[in-house]
PDBQT receptor file of N, H, CA, C and O in Angstrom, charges set to zero:
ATOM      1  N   UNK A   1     -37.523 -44.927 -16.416  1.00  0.00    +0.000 N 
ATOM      2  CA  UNK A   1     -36.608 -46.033 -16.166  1.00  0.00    +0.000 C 
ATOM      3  C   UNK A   1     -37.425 -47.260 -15.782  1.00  0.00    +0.000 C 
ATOM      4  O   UNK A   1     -38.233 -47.110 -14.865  1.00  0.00    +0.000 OA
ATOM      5  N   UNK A   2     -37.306 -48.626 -16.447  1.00  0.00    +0.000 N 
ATOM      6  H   UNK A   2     -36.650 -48.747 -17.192  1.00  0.00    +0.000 HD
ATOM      7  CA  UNK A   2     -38.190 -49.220 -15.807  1.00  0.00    +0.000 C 
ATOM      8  C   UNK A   2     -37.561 -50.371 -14.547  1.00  0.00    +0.000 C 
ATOM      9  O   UNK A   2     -36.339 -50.365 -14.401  1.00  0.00    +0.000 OA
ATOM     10  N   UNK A   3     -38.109 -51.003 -13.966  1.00  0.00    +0.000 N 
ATOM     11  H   UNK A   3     -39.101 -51.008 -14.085  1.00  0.00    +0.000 HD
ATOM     12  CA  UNK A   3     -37.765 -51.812 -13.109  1.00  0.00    +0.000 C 
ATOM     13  C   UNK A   3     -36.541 -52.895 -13.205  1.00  0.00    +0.000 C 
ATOM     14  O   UNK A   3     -36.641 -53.734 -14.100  1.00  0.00    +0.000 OA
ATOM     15  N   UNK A   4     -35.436 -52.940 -12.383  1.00  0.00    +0.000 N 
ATOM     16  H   UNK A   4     -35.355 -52.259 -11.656  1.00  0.00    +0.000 HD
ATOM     17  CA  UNK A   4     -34.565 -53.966 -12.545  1.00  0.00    +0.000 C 
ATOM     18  C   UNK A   4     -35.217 -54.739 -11.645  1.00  0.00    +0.000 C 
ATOM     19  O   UNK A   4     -35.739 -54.346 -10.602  1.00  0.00    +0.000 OA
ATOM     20  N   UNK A   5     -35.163 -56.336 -12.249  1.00  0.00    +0.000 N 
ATOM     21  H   UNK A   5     -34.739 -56.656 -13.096  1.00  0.00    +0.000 HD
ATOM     22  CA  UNK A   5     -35.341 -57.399 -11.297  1.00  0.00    +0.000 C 
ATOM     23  C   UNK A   5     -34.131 -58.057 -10.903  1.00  0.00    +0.000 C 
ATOM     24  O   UNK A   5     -33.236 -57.770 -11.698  1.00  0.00    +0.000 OA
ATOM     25  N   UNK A   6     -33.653 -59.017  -9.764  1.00  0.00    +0.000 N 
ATOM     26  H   UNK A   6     -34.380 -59.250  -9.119  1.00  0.00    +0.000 HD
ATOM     27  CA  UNK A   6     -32.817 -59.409  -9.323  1.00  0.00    +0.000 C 
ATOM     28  C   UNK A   6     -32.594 -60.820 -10.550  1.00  0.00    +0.000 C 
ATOM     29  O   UNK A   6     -31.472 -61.065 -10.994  1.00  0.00    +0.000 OA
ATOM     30  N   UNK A   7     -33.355 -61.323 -10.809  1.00  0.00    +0.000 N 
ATOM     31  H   UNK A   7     -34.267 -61.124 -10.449  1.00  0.00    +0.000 HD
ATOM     32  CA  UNK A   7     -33.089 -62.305 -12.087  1.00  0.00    +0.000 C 
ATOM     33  C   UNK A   7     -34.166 -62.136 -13.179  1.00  0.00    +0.000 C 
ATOM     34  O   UNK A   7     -35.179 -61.438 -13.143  1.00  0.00    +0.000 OA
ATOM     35  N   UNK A   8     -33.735 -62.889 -14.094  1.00  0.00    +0.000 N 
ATOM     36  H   UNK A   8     -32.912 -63.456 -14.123  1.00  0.00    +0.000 HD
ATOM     37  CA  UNK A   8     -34.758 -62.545 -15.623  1.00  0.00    +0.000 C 
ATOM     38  C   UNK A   8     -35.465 -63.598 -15.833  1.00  0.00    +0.000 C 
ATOM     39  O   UNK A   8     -36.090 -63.698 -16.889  1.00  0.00    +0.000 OA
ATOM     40  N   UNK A   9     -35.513 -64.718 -14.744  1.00  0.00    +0.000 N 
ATOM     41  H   UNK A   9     -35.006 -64.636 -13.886  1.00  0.00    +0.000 HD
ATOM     42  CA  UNK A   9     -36.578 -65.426 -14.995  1.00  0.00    +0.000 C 
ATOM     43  C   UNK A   9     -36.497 -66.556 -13.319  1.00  0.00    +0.000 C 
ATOM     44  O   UNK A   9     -35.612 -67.149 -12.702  1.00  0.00    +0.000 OA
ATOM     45  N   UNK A  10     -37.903 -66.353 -13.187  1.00  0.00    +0.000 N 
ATOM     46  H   UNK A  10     -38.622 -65.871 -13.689  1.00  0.00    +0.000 HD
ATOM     47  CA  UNK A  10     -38.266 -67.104 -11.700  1.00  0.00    +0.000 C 
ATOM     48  C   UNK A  10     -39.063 -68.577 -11.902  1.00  0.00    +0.000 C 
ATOM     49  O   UNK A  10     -39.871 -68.747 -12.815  1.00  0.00    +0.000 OA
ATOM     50  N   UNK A  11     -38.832 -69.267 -11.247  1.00  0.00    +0.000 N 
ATOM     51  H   UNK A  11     -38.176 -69.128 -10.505  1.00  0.00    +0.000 HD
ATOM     52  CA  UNK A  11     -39.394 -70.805 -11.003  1.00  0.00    +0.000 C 
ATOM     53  C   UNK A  11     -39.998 -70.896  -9.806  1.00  0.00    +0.000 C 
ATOM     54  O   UNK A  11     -39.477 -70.374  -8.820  1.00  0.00    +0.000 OA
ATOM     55  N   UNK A  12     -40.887 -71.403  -9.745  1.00  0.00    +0.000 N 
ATOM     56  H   UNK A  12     -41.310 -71.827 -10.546  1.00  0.00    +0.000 HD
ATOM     57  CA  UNK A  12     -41.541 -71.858  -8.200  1.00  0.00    +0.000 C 
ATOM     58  C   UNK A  12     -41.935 -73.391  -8.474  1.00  0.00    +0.000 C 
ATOM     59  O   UNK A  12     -42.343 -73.813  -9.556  1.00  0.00    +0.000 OA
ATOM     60  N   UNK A  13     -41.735 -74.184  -7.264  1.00  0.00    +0.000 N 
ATOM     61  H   UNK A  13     -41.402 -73.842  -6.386  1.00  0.00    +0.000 HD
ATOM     62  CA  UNK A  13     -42.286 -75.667  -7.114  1.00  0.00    +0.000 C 
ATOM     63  C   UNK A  13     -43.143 -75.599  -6.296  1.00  0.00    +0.000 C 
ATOM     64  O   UNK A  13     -42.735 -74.965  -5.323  1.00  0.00    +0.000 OA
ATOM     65  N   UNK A  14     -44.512 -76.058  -6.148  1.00  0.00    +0.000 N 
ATOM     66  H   UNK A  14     -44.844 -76.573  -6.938  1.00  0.00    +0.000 HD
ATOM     67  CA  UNK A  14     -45.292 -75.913  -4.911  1.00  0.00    +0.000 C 
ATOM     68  C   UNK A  14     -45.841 -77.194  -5.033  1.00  0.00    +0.000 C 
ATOM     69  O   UNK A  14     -46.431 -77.661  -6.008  1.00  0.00    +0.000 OA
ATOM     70  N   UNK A  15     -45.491 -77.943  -3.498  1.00  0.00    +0.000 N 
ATOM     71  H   UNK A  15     -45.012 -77.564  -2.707  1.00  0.00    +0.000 HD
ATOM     72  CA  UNK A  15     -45.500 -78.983  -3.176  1.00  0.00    +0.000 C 
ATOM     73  C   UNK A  15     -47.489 -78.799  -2.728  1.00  0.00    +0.000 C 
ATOM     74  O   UNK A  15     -48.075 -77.758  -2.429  1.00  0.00    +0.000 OA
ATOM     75  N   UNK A  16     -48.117 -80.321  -2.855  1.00  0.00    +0.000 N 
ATOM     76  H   UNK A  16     -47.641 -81.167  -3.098  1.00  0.00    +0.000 HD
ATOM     77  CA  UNK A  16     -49.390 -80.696  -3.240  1.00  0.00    +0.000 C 
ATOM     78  C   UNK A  16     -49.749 -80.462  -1.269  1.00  0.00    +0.000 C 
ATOM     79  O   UNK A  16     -50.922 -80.098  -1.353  1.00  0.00    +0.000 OA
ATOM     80  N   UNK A  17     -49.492 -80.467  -0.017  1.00  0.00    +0.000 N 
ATOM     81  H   UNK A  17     -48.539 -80.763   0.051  1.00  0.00    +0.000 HD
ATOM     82  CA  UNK A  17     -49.725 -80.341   0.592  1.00  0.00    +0.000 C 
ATOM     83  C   UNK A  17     -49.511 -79.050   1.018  1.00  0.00    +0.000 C 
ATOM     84  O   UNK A  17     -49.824 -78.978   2.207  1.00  0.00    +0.000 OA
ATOM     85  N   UNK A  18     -49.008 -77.700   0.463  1.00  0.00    +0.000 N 
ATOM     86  H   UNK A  18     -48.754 -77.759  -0.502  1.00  0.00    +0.000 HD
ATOM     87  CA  UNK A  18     -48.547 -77.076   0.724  1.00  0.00    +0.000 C 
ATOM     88  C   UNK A  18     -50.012 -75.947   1.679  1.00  0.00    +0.000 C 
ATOM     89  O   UNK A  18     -51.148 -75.979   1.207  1.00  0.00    +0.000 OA
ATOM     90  N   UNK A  19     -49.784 -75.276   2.662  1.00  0.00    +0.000 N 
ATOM     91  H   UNK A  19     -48.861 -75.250   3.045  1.00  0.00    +0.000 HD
ATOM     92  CA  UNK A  19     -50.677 -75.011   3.377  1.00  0.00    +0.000 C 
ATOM     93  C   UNK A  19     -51.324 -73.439   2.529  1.00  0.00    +0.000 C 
ATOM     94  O   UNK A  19     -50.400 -72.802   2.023  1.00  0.00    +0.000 OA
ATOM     95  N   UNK A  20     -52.697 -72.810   2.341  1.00  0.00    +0.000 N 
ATOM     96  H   UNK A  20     -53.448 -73.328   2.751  1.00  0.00    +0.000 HD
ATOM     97  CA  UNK A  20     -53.228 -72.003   1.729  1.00  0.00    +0.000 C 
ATOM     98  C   UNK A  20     -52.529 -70.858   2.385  1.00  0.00    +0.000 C 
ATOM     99  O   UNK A  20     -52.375 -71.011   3.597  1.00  0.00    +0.000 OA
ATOM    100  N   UNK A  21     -51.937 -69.432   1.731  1.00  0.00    +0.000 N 
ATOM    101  H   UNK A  21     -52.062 -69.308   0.747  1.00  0.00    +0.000 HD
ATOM    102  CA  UNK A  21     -51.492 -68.685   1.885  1.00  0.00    +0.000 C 
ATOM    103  C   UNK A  21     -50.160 -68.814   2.120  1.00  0.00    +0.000 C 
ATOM    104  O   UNK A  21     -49.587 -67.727   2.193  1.00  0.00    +0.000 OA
ATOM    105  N   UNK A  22     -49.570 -69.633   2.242  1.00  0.00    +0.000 N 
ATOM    106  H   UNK A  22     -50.036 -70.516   2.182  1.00  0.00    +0.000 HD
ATOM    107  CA  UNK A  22     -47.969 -69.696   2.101  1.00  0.00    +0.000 C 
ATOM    108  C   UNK A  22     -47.201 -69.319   0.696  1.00  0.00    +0.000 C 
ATOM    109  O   UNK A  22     -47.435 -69.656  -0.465  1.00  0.00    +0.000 OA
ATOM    110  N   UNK A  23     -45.959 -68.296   1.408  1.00  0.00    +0.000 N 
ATOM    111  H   UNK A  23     -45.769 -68.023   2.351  1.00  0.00    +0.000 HD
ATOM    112  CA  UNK A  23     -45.655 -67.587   0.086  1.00  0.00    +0.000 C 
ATOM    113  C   UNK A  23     -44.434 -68.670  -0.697  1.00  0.00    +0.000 C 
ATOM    114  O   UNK A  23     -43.443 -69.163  -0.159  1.00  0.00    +0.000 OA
ATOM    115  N   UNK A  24     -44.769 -68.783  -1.727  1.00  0.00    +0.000 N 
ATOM    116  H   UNK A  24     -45.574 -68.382  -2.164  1.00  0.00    +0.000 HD
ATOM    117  CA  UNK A  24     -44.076 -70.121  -2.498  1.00  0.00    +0.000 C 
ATOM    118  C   UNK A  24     -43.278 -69.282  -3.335  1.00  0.00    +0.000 C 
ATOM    119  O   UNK A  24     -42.859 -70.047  -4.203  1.00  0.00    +0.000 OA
ATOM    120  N   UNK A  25     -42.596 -67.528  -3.681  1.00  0.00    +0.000 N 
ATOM    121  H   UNK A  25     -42.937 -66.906  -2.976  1.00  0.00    +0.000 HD
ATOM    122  CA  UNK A  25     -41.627 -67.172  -4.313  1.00  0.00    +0.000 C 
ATOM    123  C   UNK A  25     -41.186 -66.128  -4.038  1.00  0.00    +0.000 C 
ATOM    124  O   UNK A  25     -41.858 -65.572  -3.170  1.00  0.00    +0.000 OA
ATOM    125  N   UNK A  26     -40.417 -65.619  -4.345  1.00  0.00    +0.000 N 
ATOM    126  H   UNK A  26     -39.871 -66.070  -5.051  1.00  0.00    +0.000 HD
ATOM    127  CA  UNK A  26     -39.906 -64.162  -3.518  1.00  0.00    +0.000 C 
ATOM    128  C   UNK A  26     -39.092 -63.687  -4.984  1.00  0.00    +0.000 C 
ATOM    129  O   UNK A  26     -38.165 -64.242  -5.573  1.00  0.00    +0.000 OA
ATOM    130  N   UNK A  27     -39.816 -62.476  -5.292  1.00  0.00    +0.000 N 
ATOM    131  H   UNK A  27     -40.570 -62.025  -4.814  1.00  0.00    +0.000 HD
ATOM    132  CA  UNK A  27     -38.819 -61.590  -6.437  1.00  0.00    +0.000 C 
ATOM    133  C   UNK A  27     -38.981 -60.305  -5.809  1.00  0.00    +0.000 C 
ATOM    134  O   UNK A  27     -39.879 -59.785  -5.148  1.00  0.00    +0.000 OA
ATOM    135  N   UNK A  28     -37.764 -59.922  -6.241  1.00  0.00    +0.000 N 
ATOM    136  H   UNK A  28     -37.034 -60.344  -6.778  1.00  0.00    +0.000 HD
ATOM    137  CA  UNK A  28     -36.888 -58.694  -5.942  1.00  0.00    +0.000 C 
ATOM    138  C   UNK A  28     -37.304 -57.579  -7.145  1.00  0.00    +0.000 C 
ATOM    139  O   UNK A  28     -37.627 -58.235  -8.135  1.00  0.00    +0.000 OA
ATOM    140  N   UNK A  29     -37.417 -56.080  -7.425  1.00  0.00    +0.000 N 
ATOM    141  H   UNK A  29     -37.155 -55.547  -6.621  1.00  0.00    +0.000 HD
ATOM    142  CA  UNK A  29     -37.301 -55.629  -8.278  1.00  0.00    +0.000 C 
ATOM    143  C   UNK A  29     -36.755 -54.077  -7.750  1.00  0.00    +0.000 C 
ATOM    144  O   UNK A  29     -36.808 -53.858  -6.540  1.00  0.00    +0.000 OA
ATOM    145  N   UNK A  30     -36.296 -53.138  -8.557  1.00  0.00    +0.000 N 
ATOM    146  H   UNK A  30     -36.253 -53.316  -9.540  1.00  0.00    +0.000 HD
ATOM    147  CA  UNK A  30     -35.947 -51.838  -7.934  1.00  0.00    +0.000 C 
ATOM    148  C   UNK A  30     -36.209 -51.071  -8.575  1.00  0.00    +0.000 C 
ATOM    149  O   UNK A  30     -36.592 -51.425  -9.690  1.00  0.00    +0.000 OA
ATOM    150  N   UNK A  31     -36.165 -49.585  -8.271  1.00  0.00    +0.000 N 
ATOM    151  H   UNK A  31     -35.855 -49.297  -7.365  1.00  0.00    +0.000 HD
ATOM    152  CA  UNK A  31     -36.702 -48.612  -9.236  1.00  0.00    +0.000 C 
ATOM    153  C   UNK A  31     -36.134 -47.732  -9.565  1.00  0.00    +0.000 C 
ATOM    154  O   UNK A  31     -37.045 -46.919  -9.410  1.00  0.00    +0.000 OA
ATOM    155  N   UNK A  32     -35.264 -47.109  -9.948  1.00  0.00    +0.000 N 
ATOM    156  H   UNK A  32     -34.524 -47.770 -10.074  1.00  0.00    +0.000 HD
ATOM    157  CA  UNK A  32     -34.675 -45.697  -9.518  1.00  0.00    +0.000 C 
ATOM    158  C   UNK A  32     -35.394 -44.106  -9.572  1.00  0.00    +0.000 C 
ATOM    159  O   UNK A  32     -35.048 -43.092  -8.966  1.00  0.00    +0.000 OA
ATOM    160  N   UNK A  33     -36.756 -44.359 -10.738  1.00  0.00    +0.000 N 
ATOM    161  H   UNK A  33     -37.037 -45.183 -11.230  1.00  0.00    +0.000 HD
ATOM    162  CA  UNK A  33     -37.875 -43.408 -10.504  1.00  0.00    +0.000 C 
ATOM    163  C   UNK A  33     -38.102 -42.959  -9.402  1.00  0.00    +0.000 C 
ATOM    164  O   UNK A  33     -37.796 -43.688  -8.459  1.00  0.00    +0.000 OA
ATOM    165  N   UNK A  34     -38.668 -41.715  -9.120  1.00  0.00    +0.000 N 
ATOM    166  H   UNK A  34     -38.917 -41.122  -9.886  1.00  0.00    +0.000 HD
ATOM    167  CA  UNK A  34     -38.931 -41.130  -8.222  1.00  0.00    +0.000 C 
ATOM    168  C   UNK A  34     -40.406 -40.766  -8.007  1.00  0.00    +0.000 C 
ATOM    169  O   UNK A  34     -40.816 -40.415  -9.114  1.00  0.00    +0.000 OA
ATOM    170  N   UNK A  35     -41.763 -40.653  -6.776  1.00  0.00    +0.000 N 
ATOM    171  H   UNK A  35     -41.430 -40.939  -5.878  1.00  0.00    +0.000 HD
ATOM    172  CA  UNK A  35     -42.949 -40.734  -6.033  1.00  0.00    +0.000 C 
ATOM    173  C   UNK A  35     -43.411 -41.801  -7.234  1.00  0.00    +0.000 C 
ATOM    174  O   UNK A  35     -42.489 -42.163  -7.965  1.00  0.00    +0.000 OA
ATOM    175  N   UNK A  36     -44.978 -42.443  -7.569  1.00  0.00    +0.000 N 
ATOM    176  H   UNK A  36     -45.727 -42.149  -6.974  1.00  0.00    +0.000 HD
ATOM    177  CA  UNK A  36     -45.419 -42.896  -8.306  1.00  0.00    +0.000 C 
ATOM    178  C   UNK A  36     -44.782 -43.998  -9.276  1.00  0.00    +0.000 C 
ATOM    179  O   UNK A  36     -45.110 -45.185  -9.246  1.00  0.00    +0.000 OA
ATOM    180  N   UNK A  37     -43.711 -43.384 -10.245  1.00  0.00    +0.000 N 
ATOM    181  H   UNK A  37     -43.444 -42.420 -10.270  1.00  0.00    +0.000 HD
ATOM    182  CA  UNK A  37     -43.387 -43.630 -11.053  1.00  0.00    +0.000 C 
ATOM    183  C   UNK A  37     -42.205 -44.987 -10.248  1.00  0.00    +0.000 C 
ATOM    184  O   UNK A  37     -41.893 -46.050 -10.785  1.00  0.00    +0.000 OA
ATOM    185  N   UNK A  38     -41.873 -44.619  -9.224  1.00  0.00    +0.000 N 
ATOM    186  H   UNK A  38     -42.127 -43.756  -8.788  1.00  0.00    +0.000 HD
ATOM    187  CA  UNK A  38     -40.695 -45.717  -8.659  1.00  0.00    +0.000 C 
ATOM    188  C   UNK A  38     -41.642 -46.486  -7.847  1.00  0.00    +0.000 C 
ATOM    189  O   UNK A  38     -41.300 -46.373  -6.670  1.00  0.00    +0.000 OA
ATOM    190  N   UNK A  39     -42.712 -47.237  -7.971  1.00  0.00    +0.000 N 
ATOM    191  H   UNK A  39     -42.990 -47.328  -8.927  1.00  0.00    +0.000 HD
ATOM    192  CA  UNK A  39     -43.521 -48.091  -7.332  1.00  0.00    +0.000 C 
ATOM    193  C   UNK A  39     -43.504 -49.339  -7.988  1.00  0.00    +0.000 C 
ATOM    194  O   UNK A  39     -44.048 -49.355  -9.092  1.00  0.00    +0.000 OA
ATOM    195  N   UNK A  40     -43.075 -50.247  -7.629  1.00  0.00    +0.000 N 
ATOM    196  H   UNK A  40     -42.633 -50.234  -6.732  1.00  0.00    +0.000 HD
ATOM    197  CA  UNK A  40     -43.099 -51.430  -8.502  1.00  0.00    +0.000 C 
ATOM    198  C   UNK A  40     -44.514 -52.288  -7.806  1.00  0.00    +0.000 C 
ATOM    199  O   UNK A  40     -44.622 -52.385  -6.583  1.00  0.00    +0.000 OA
ATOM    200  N   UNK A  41     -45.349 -52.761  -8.570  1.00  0.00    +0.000 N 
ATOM    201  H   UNK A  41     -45.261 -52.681  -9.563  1.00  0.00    +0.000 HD
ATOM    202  CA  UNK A  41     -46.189 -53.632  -8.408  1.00  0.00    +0.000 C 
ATOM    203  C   UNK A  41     -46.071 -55.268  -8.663  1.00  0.00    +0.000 C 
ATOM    204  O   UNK A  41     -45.079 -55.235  -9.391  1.00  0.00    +0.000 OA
ATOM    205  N   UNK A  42     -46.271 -56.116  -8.602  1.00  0.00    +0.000 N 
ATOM    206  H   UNK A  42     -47.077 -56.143  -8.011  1.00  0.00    +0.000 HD
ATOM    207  CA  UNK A  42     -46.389 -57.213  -8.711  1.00  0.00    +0.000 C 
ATOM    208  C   UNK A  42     -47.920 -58.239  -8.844  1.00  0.00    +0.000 C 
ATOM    209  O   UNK A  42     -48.972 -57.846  -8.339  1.00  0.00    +0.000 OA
ATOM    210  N   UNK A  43     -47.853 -59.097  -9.330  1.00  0.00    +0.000 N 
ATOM    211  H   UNK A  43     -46.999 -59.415  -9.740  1.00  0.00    +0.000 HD
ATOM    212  CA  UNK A  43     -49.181 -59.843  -9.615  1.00  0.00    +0.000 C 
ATOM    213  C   UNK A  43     -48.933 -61.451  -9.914  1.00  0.00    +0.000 C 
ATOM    214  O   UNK A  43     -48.137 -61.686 -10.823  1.00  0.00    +0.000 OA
ATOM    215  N   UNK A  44     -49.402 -62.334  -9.390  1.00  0.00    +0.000 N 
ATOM    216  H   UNK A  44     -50.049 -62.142  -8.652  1.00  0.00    +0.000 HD
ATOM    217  CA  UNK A  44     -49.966 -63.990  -9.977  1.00  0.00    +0.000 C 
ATOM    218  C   UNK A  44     -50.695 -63.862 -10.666  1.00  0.00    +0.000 C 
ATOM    219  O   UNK A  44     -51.578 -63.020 -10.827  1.00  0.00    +0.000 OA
ATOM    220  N   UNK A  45     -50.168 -65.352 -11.536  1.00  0.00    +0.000 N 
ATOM    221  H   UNK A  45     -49.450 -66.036 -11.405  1.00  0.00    +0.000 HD
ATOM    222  CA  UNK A  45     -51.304 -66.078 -12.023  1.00  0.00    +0.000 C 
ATOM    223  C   UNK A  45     -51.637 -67.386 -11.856  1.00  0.00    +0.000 C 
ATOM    224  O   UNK A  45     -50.751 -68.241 -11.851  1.00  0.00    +0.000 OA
ATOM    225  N   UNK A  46     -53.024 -67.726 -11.691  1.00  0.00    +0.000 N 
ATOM    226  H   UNK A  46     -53.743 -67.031 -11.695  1.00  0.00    +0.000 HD
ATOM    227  CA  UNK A  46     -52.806 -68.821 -11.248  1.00  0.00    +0.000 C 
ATOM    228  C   UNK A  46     -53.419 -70.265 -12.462  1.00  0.00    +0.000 C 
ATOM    229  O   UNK A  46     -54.071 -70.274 -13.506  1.00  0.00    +0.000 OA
ATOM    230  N   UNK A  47     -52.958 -71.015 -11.848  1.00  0.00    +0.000 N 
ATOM    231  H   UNK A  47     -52.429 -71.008 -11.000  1.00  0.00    +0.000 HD
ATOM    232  CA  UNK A  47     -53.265 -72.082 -13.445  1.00  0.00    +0.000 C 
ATOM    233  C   UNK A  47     -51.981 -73.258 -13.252  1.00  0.00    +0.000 C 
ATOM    234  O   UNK A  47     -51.827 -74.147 -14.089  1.00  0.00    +0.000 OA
TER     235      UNK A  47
C-alpha cells in the first residue's frame, strides 16, 4: 500500500531573512503497512 499524503501537492514561501533551521513546511503522510514497510520517509531539495 503506498503512502497517503494529506494533499497532492505542497508550496512553501521562504522569506530572505528567514533564520537557518527553521521549518518552512509541514506534510502529512500515512501508511497503513505494517513494521518497515509502514515507515514513511521524507527528503528536500534544495535549489
Amino acid at each position: 500500500e503506498a503512502p497517503a499524503f494529506e494533499r497532492l501537492e505542497y508550496e512553501a514561501h521562504i522569506v530572505e531573512n528567514l533564520p537557518a533551521g527553521s521549518p518552512v513546511l509541514q506534510v502529512l503522510a500515512t501508511d497503513q503497512d505494517l513494521g518497515a514497510n509502514g515507515q514513511v520517509s521524507y527528503g528536500g531539495l534544495s535549489g
